[in-house]
SEDREN-836296 format. One record per residue (C-alpha): x, y, z. Coordinates in steps of 0.05 Angstrom, whole numbers, plus 5000, padded with zeros to 4 digits. Layout:
! residues N
XYZ
...
//
This chain:
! residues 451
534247235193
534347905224
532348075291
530748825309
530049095387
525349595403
526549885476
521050335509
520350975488
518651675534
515552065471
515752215393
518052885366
521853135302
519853085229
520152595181
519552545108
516751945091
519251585025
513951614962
507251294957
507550564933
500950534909
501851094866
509650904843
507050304811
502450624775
505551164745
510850684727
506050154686
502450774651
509451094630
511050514598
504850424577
506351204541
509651504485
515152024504
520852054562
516452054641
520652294702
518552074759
520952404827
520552084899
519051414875
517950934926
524350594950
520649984961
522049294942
514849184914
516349804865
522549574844
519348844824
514849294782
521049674743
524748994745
518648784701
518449184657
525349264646
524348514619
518948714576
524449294532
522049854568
528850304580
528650624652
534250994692
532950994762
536551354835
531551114878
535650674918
541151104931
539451564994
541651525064
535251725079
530151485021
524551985007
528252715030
531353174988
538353154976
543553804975
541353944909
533653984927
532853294901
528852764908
529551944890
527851964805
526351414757
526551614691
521751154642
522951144559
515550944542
514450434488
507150634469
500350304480
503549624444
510749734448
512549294502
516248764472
515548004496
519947804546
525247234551
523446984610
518646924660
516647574694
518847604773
513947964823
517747844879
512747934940
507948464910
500848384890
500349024856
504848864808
502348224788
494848414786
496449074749
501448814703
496748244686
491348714666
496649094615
499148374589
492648134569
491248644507
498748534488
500848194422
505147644454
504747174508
508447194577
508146954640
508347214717
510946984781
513147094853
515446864916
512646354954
507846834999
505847164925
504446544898
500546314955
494946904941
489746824900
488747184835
481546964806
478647564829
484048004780
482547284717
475647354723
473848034705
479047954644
477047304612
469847664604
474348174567
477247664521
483347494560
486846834555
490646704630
492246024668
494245964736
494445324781
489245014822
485745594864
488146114813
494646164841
501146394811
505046294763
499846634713
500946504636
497947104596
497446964524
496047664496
489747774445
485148334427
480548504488
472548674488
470049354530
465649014585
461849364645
463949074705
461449034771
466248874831
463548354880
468048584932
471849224934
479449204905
483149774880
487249204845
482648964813
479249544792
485949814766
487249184725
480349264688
482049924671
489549814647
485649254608
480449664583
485950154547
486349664488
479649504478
474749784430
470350244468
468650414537
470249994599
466350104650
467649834730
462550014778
465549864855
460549694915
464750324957
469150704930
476650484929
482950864923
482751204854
489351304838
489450904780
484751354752
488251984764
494651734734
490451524674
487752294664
494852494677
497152064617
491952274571
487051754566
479251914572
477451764639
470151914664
467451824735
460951954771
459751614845
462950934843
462950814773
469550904729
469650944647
476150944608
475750924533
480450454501
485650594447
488551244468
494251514460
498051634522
503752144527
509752194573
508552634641
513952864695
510852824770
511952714835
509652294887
507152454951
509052115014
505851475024
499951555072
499850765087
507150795115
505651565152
500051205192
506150765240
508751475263
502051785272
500151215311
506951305360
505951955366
498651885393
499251305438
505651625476
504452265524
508352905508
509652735432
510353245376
511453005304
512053425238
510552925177
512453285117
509953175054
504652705049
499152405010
492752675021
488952324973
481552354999
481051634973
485751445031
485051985085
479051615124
485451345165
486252055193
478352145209
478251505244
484951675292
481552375300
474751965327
479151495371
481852215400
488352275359
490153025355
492953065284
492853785243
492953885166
497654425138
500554685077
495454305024
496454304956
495153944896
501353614838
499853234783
492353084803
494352824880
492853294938
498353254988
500153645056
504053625129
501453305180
502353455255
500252995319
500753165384
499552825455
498753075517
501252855588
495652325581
493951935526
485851855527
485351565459
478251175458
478150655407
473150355360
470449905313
471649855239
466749465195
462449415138
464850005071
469650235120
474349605114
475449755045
478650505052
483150235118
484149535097
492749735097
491750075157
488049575206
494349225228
496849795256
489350025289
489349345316
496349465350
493450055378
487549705418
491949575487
493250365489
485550555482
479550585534
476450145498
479149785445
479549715375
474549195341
474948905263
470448565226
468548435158
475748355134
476447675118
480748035065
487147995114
487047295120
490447305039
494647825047
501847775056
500147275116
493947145147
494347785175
488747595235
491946945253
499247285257
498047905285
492847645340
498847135360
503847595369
500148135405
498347635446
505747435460
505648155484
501548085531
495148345494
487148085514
485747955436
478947525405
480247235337
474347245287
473346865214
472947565192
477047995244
478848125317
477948605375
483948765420
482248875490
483849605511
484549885581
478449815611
478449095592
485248905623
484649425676
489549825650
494849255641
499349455590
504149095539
510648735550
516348705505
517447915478
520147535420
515047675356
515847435295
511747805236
512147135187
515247655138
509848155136
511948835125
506049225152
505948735212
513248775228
511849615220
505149615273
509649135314
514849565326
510050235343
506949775399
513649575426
514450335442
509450325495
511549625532
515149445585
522449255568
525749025499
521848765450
525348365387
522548225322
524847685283
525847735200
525248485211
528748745131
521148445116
519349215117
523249295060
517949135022
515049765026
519850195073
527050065083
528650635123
522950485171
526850295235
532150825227
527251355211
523351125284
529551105323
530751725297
524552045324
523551635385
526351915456
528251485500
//
């Protein structure tokens, strides 16, 4: 298992390019299989999560040609003016073909909840899978909605994984979510695109919407008005060439090194400014981040941008407290706000987000642990934590130690940014975790960090 040291660093400058959205890779993915027609993808996410999603359906006869792992440094143009591209020969609406053995999620959720919602109007039956920390989250919330559709899917006790879909004609339901999920939301909807009618999912705030973007992209009817979403079922979805913006989720780590070190100056180039997932960059701006917007323009339905944060000689970044509808649009970046709370006047507080206890790890418990190793004041909470800042501690600050991120990608990532500000080496054990959604991440923030 991998240990990586992170030594102290003076500031953050350059520019970055940060590899391709995940959330929005596997989606475009599913729905170009999903299409009729050839669907080129550019700047595909690198990440081990997307490639679980081509790996599947690959296994279900869908032909796709990919370069997305081949770059030295995943997510910037090459000589050519190229980016990573996955080409995808759609099958059509029920071309997928049953598969011949079980389908393998690896570590992502996204895949297995979204998939699972395009299995169940399928002809044929399959079944779905993952690792151990995949098959340790539950997945009622995804069955539920779809067995009121019609869908036939068995899990183990708790509704864990492995999931056996047997595909049969699906009933247009209106749906409310009980608790906001994107996920779930999107598998309703990929769901809802073979049954007769209108689906309807109404959320209790609204979520990321990429899903439905992707799905006007495609061709299917999509309506939406507040936080309701319609799609209209048997359409006929046609092959599309995009590209996909930098991955907001992953921008946030630099962002947040830039801000809590004095005399930093970052360009991010590129990213996703989808306004679904941009309350991360209102929030850094209330804790007293300085980060400005440039260069904004909108591809294939997704508003994207650069991004600049600076510091001055003193970092005077306040804090804050993140509750209530607000967990929902920063639920992947609170491991990294948390991180932050030791550099801020006042801390940084969570609550409501009971969420991050089934997430890759039991995100509280882990993280709370190990920024406590570092020295950190932090109070756990069923539902959340606060981190101590400054004022707290009396300006104590961090001190590098062993962590170990129980193979949690975003944990490992908000980690490592903290480790910039302590006192002497920190060392993170099972650190190729963040290939899961960024294997570049360590050499792209040595290559920005000065030391």
């Amino acid at each position: 298992m991998a240990r990586q040291a992170i030594s102290p660093a003076r500031s953050i400058s350059g520019s970055i390019v940060v590899p391709g959205d995940k959330s929005i890779s596997h989606r475009l993915a599913i729905l170009a299989a999903l299409a009729e027609g050839t669907s080129e993808i550019r700047n595909y996410s690198p990440a081990a999560d997307c490639r679980s999603t081509l790996d599947c359906l690959r296994r279900l006869g869908i032909a796709i040609e990919s370069d997305a792992k081949g770059r030295k440094r995943t997510g910037q143009v090459d000589d050519a003016g190229n980016t990573p591209r996955v080409e995808i020969q759609g099958a059509g609406l029920r071309g997928w073909r049953k598969p011949g053995r079980t389908l393998d999620a690896g570590n992502s959720g996204t895949t297995m909840r979204l998939l699972t919602g395009a299995l169940a109007g399928q002809s044929f039956s399959s079944k779905i899978t993952g690792d151990a920390s995949l098959r340790s989250r539950p997945m009622g919330r995804v069955m539920d909605p779809l067995a009121l559709m019609g869908a036939s899917i068995s899990a183990r006790e708790g509704g864990l994984a492995p999931l056996e879909i047997t595909g049969s004609p699906l009933n247009a339901i209106e749906y409310t979510v009980p608790v906001a999920s994107a996920q779930v939301k999107s598998a309703v909807l990929l769901a809802g695109l073979f049954a007769a009618g209108t689906t309807a999912v109404i959320e209790p705030v609204r979520t990321r919407d990429h899903t439905e973007i992707a799905l006007a992209e495609f061709g299917a009817a999509v309506r939406r008005g507040g936080n309701r979403i319609e799609v209209a079922g048997d359409p006929r979805l046609e092959g599309h060439h995009t590209i996909v913006p930098g991955d907001l989720s992953s921008t946030v780590f630099f962002m947040a090194a830039a801000s809590i070190l004095p005399g930093s100056k970052l360009m991010l180039l590129g990213v996703g400014l989808n306004p679904t997932r941009s309350a991360i960059l209102d929030f850094l701006v209330q804790m007293g981040a300085s980060i400005r917007v440039t260069e904004l323009a909108v591809q294939s339905g997704e508003l994207g941008g650069d991004a600049e944060v600076t510091s001055g000689r003193s970092v005077a970044l306040r804090g804050g407290r993140i509750a209530g509808a607000d967990v929902a649009r920063l639920i992947d970046e609170l491991p990294m706000l948390a991180a932050m709370g030791p550099y801020t006047e006042q801390g940084v507080e969570i609550r409501d987000a009971g969420e991050l206890r089934v997430k890759e790890s039991d995100r509280i418990a882990v993280l709370a642990e190990n920024l406590r190793r570092m020295s950190a004041s932090v109070e756990e909470y069923p539902d959340g934590m606060r981190v101590a800042g400054r004022k707290d501690t009396r300006g104590a600050g961090l001190r590098g130690a062993d962590v170990d991120p129980r193979g949690d990608h975003r944990l490992a990532m908000a980690l490592a940014v903290a480790a910039l500000g302590a006192r002497g080496e920190t060392r993170i054990r099972g650190a190729e975790c963040v290939a899961v959604s960024y294997p570049t991440f360590f050499q792209d923030l040595n290559s920005v960090a000065q030391r």
